[in-house]
N, C-alpha and C positions, 0 to 999 in steps of 0.2 A: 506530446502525449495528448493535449488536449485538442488536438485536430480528430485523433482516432479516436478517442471517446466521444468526438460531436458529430464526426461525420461519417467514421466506418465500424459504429459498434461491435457488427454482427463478424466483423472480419477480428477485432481485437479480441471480445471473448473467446472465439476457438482459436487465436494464438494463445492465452493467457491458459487455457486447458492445456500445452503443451509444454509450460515452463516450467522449469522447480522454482527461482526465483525472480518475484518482483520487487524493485524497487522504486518507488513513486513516493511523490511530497503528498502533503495534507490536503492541499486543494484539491488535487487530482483523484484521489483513492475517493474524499465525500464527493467527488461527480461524477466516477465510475458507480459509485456506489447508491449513491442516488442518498444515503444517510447524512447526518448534520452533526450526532453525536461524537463523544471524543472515540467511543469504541466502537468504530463503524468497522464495515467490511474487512480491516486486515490482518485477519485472521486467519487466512488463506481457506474460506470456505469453500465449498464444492462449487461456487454458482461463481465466484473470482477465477478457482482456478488451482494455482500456484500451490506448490506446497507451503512455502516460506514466501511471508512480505515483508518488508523494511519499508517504513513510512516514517520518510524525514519533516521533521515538524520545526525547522529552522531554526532560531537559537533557542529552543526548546528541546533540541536533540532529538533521535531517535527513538520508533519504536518495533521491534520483530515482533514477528508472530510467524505462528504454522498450527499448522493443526494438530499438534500434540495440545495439550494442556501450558502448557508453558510459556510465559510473555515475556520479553525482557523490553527495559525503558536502558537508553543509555543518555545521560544530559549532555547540553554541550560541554566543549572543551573552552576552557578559559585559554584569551593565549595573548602577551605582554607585548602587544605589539607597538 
């Protein structure tokens, strides 16, 4: 992903106009985004694209979003390995 965010922006924004979902980590969505805060672009605004993003935030778990009103956070899973 982060080859297309560095080197074929203009080609990934009108793919991402075409998707209902993206899923992309935290690094990626603050450099697509060009934001730094925790509630950067994925929220699937008009300028991302997507209707629905999932931004996996590592052992911090996930975050969805879409452009209704409504956010979910899920944490990770614990797991007894």
């Amino acid at each position: 992903m982060n080859y297309w965010i560095a080197g074929k922006p203009g080609a990934l924004k009108k793919l991402l106009g075409r998707i209902d979902l993206l899923l992309i980590n935290d690094g990626e969505i603050r450099q697509l985004t060009g934001e730094t805060k925790r509630r950067h672009g994925g929220r699937g605004d008009p300028p991302l694209g997507p209707r629905a993003v999932v931004v996996k935030r590592g052992e911090h778990g996930v975050v969805g979003a879409s452009r209704t009103p409504a956010r979910s956070r899920f944490p990770r899973c614990r797991s007894s390995a």
